[in-house]
C-alpha positions as CSV (number, residue, x, y, z in Angstrom):
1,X,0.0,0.0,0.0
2,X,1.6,3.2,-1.3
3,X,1.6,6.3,1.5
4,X,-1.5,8.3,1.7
5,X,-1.3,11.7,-0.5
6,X,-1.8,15.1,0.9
7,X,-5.5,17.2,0.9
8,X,-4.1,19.3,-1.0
9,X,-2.6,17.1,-3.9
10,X,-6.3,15.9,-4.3
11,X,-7.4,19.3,-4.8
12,X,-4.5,20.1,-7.7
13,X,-5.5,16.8,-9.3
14,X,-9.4,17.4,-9.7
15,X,-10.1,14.8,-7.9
16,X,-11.8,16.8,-4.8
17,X,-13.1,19.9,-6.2
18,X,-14.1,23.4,-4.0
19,X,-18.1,23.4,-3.9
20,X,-20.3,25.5,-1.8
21,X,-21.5,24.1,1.4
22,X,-23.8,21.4,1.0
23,X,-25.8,21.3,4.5
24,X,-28.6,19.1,3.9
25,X,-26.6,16.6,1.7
26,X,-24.3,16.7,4.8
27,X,-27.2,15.8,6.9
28,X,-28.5,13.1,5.3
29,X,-24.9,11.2,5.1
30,X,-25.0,12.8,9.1
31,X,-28.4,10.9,9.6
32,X,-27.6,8.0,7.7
33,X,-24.7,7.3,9.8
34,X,-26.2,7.7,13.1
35,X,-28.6,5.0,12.1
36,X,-26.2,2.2,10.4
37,X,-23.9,3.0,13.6
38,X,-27.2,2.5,16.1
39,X,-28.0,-0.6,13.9
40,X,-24.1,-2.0,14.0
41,X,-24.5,-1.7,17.4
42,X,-27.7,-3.8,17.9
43,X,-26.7,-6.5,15.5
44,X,-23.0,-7.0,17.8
45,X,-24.5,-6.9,20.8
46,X,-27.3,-9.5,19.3
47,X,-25.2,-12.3,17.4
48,X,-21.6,-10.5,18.6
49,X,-18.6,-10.4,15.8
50,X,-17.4,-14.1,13.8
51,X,-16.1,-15.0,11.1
52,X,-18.9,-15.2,8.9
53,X,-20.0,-11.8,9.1
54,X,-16.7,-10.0,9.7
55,X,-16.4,-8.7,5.9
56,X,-19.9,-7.5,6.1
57,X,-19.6,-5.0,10.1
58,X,-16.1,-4.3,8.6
59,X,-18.1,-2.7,5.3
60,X,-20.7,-1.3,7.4
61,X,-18.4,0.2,9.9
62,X,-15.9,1.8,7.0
63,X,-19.6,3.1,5.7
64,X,-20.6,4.8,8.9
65,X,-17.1,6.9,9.4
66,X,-17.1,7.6,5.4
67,X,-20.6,9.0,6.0
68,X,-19.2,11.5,8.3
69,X,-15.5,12.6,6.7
70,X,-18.2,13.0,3.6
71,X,-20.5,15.5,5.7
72,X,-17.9,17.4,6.9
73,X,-16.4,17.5,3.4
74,X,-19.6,18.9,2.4
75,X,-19.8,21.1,5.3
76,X,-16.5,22.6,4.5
77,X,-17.1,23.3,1.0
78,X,-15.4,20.3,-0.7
79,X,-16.5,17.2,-3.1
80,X,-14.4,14.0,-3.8
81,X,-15.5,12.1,-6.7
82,X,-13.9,9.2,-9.6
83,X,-10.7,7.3,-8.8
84,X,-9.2,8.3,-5.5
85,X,-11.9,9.3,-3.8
86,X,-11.9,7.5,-0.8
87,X,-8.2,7.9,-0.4
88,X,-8.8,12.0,-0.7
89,X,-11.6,11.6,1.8
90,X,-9.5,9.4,4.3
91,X,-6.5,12.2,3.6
92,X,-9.0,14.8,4.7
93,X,-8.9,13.5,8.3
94,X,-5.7,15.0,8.5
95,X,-7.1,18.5,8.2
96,X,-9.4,17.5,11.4
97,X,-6.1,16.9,13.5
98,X,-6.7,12.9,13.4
99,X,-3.7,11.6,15.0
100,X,-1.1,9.7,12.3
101,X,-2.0,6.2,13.5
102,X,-5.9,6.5,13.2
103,X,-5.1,8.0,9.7
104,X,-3.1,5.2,9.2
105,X,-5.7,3.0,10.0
106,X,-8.0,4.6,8.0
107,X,-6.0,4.2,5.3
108,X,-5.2,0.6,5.8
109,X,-9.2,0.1,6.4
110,X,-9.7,2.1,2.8
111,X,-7.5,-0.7,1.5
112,X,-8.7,-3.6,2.9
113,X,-12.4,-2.7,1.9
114,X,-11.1,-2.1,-1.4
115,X,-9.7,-5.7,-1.6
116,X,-13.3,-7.4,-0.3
117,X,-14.9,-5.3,-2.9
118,X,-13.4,-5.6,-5.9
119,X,-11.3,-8.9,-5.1
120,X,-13.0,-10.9,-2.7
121,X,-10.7,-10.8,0.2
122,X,-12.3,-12.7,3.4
123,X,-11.3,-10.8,6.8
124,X,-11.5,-12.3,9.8
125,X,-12.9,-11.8,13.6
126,X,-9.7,-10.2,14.7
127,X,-9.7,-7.7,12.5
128,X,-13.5,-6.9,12.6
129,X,-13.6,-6.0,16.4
130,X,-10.6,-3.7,15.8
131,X,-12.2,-1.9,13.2
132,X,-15.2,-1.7,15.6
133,X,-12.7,-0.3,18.1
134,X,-11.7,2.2,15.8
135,X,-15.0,3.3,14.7
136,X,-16.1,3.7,18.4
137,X,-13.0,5.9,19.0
138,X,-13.4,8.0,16.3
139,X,-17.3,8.2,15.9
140,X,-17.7,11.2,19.0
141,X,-15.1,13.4,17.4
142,X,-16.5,12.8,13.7
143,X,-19.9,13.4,14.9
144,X,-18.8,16.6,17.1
145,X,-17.3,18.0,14.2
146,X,-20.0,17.4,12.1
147,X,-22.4,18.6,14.5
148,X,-20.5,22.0,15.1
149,X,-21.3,22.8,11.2
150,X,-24.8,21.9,11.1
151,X,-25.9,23.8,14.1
152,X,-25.3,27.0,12.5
């Protein structure tokens, strides 16, 4: 996996592009998460994280904090869209002072989705409940940030 790109590069490239602020598309990806992330929650606590449906609360959980970098994108003024998309939205955490290793994560998260999309990689428990741990860390400080914007 090749290191994440700078915002910025994204920007030069055309592949995230200055917009006005888009607060009700924000709020539906703002809504949308708060529900998959209530539902991801029910279904653990329910049938708990195996093997057979790691790929599928690793998808949803990559979904839910996606949702969010998306809004604020919106928020802010900015669009990501074609090839390298994802990759400019995970870069985008570091202009919300994410520390380097959730980035990282991110990044590595980005990747492995990738791989189960597009060429059926199987991930296992393991990995599943640390990508739930990393959604539950991140999740308040998405959703604060988020939150801030659509208040006004």
């Amino acid at each position: 996996m090749k290191p994440l790109k700078e915002f910025d590069e994204f920007l030069v490239i055309g592949t995230v592009k200055k917009q006005a602020s888009d607060k009700s598309r924000a709020k539906f990806l703002i809504r949308e998460a708060e529900l998959s992330f209530e539902g991801l929650n029910e279904r653990i606590e329910k049938i708990s994280i195996n093997n057979k449906n790691a790929n599928s609360i690793i998808k949803d959980c990559y979904d839910i904090f996606m949702e969010l970098v998306r809004a604020k994108m919106l928020l802010d003024g900015y669009n990501a869209s074609g090839q390298g998309a994802h990759e400019a939205e995970v870069s985008y955490m570091k202009k919300l002072n994410f520390n380097n290793n959730d980035i990282q994560f991110a990044n590595q998260l980005r990747y492995f989705r990738n791989g189960m999309i597009y060429y059926g990689t199987i991930l296992d428990e393991e990995y599943a409940k640390k990508v739930v741990e990393f959604l539950k860390k991140i999740y308040p400080k998405l959703k604060s940030l988020v939150q801030r914007k659509t208040s006004i």
